[in-house]
C-alpha positions in Angstrom: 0.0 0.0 0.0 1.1 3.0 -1.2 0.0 6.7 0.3 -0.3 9.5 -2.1 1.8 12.3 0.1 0.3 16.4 0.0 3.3 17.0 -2.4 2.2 14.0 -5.1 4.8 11.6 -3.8 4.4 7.9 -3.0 5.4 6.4 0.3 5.0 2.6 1.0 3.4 1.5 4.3 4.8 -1.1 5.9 2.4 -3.5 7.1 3.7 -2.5 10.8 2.9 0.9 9.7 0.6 2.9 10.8 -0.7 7.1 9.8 -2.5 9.5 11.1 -6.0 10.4 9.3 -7.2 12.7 12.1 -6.5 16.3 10.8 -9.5 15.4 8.6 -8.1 16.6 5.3 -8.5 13.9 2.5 -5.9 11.3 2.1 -5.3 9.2 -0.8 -4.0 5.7 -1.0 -3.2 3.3 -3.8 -3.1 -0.6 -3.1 -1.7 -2.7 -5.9 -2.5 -6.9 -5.6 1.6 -7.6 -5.1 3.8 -7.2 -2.5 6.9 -5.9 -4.9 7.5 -2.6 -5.5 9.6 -0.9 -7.9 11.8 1.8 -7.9 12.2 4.1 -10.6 13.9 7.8 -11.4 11.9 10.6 -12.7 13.4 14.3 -13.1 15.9 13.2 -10.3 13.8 11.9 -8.1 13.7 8.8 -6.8 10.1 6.9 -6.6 8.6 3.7 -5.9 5.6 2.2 -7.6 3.8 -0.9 -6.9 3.8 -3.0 -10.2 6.3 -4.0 -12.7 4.6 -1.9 -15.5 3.9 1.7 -15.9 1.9 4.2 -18.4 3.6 7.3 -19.5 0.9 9.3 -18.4 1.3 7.9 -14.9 4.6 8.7 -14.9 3.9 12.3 -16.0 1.7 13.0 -13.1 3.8 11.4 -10.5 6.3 14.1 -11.9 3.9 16.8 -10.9 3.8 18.0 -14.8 1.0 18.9 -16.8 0.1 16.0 -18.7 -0.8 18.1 -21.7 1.9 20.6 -22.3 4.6 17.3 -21.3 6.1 14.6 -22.5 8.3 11.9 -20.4 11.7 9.8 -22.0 12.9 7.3 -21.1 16.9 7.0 -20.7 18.6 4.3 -22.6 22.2 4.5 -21.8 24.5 4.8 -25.3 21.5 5.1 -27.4 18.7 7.3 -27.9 16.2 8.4 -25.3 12.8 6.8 -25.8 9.4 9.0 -26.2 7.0 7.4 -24.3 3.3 7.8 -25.1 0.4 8.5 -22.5 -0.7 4.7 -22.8 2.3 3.2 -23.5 3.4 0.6 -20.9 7.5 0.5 -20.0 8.5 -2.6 -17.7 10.4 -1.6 -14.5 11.2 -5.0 -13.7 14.2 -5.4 -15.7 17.9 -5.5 -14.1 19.0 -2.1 -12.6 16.8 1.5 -12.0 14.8 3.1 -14.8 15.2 6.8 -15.3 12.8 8.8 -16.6 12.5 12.7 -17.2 10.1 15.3 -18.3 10.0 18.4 -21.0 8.1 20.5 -23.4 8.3 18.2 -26.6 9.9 20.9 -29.7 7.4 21.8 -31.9 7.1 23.7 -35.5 4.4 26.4 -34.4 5.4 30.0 -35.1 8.4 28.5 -37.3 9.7 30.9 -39.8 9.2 29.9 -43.3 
């Protein structure tokens, strides 16, 4: 079990874990049916998930960008980053950390002719 922090972080909760839900604002928890998680790098930060696959436009709003005006890559060391799409899946379960980061995609609007 995962709980979704103020800031848009994940933090796993142990199952000797416990947190406080009195100050009465909402809180938000996401409980995935394994009991791996997976850790993966995003703009520099470091984040766990709770399954071994992951949409790019998951992975945009765990970055806290805009899902619209963003677009996420994915690192491939000595080749070419990847351009992942909104709905396509990438595998975190493979040897070592994935990274992962964010930007305005380049685009041809205004272009001089």
């Amino acid at each position: 079990m995962f709980q979704v922090l103020r800031n848009g972080e994940l933090e796993e909760l142990r199952l000797e874990e416990t947190t406080d839900l009195r100050p009465g604002k909402i809180e938000r928890f996401l409980v995935f049916p394994s009991a791996e998680s997976f850790r993966f790098d995003i703009d520099g930060k470091r984040l766990e998930w709770g399954h071994k696959v992951i949409s790019g436009r998951v992975l945009k709003n765990l970055a806290g960008v805009d899902p619209a005006k963003f677009a996420v890559w994915q690192v491939i060391p000595g080749k070419d980053d990847i351009l992942v799409g909104d709905t396509d899946l990438i595998c975190l379960a493979d040897a070592g950390l994935e990274h992962f980061f964010t930007g305005v995609p380049q685009t041809t609007e205004g272009g001089a002719a």
